[in-house]
N, C-alpha and C positions, 0 to 999 in steps of 0.2 A: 585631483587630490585623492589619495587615497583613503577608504573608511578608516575610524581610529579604531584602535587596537582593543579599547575600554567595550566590554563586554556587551554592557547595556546599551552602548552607542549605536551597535551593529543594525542596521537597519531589516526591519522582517521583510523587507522584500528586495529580491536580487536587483543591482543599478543598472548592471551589466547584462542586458538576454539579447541585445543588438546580433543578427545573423553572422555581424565579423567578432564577435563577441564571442560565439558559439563557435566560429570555424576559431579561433584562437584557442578558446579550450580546451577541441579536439588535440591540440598538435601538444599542449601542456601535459594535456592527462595522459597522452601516448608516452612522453618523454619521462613523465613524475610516479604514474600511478599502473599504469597500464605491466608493467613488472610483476605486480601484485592481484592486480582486480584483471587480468584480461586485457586485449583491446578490446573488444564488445564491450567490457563491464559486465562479463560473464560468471566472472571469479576464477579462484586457482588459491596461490596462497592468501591471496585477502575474498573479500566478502564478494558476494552476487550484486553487483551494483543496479544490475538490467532489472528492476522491477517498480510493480506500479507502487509502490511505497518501500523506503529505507527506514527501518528501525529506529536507527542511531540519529536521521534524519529527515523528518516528515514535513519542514519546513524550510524557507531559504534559507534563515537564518542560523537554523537550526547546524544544516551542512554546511554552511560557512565557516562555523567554528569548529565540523569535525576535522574540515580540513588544516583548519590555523592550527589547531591544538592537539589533534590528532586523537588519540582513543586510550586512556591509564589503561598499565596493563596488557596492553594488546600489543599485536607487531603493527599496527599504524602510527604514523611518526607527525607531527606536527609537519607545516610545509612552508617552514622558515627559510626558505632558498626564493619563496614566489614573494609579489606585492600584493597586498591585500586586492588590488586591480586582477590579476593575475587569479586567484586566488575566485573571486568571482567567477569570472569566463571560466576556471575547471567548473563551478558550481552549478553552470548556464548547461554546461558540456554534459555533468550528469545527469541532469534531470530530464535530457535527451535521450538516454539508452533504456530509459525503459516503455518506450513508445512507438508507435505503428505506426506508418504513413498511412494519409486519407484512402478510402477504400470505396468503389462501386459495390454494392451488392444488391441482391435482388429483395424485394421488401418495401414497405409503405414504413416509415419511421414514424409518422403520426400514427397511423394504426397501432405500430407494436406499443407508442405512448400507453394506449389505452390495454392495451393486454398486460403490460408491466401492473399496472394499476389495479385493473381487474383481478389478476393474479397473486393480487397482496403484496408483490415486489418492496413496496414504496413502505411497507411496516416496519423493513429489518435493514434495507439501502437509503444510505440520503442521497438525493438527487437537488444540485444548489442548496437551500434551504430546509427543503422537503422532505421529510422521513423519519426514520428511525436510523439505530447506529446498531443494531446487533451483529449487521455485515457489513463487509468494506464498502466505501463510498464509493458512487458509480458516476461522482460528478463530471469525470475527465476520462471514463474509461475508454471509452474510443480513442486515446492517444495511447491507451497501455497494449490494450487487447487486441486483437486479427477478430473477426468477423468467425475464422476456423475454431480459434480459440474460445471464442463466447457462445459457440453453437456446443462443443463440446461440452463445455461447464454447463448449459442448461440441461444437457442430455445424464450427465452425469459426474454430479457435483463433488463426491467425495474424491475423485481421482483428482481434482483440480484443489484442493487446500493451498491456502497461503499460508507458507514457510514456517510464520509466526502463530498460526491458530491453532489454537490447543482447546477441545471439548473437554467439558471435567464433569463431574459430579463428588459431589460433597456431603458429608453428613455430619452432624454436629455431635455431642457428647448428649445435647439433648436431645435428640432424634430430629432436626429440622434439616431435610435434604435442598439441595439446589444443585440443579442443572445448569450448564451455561458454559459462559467463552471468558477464557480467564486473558484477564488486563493486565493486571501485577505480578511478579510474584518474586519472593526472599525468600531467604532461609528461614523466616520463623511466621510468616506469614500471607494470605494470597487473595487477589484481589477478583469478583466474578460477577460477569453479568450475565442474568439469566434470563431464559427466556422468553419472558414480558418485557425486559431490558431493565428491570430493576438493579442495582447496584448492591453487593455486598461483601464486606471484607471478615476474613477470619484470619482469628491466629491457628496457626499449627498445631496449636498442643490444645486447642479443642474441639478438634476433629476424630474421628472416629476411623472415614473413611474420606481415600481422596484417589481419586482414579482418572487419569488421562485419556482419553482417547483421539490418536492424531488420526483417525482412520476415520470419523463420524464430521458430522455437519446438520445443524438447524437447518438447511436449505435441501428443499424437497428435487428431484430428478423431475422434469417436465415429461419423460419418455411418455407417451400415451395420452399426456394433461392437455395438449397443444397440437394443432392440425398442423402439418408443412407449413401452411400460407402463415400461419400465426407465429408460428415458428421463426420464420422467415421475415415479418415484421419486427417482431421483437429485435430478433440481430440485428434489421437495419438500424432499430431505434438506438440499440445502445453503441455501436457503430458511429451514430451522431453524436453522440455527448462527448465533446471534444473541447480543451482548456480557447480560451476568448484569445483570436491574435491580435 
């Protein structure tokens, strides 16, 4: 029986992840979506599907409904031709493309535990439960990230931003600045967490000054911080952190 259509009913978590689940997706999203998004899920006319978080959907359920209802506004079309079954299995399919297969690498994973930690890592990434939220979550990164990829990010961080991160700095009417990583933002107002991770929203029109920068990062370069071998732990650890089969 297929989920009901009633919004609230949708279940937060996919019914559908079964491996013929996922091979049925593939041949959906090639036939339905893949026009638009790639066959990768790479993008072209529609969006870069291949990454470790989707905007529009950071949940199952969330993607479930981009795909029924599609996106106002946009050239994505609701996907009234599939069964909410159907509809599933593409949702199973995406959350595939932006993930690594298991990797050997060289490194002590419990070791790099302890250098993530040492390193302060754990202030600004949650890890399961663990952390802080100033950077993306590293719960599952070992299914997003290559081992090349995470070595590179630590060596140097600004060339690796996620798509969606915007540094800002802010200044009020009353002279109170804030630094940080903007969450929201409208036409008349913007939402920012700073530094500390403290949370603060302004409106627009009392602001002074408001400055982007897609080119910075709270996240320091390890170049010099870290010896090969530590280096080399760390990748294996985060390497490990991989979603529960």
């Amino acid at each position: 029986m297929g989920v009901s259509a009633q919004t609230d009913e949708v279940p937060k978590n996919n019914p559908y992840t079964a491996a013929s689940d996922v091979e049925r997706g593939a041949r959906l999203f090639a036939a339905n979506c893949a026009p638009c998004h790639g066959p990768k899920g790479n993008g072209g006319r529609g969006a870069n599907l291949a990454r470790p978080r989707l905007p529009r959907a950071d949940d199952d359920k969330a993607l479930f409904l981009v795909i029924r209802d599609g996106i106002l506004n946009t050239e994505m079309p609701g996907a009234w031709g599939m069964t909410d079954h159907e509809m599933w299995q593409t949702a199973a399919f995406v959350h595939t493309l932006g993930r690594v297969g298991p990797e050997q690498v060289p490194g002590d994973p419990i070791a790099g535990a302890a250098v993530l930690r040492s390193k302060g890592c754990i202030r600004c990434h949650t890890i399961g439960t663990e952390g802080g939220r100033m950077g993306p979550p590293l719960t599952e990164i070992g299914d997003r990230r290559s081992a090349t990829y995470l070595k590179s990010l630590l060596l140097d961080p600004p060339s690796f931003l996620p798509e969606d991160f915007s540094m800002v700095e802010v200044v009020t009417t009353a002279g109170h600045r804030v630094t940080g990583i903007v969450l929201n933002e409208d036409t008349y107002s913007i939402q920012v967490r700073d530094l500390t991770g403290d949370l603060h929203s302004f409106w627009k029109q009392e602001l002074t000054t408001l400055e982007k920068h897609a080119d910075r990062t709270p996240m320091p370069s390890f170049r010099g911080q870290l010896s090969d071998r530590e280096l080399e732990d760390l990748v294996a650890y985060l390497v490990s952190l991989r979603r529960a089969q």
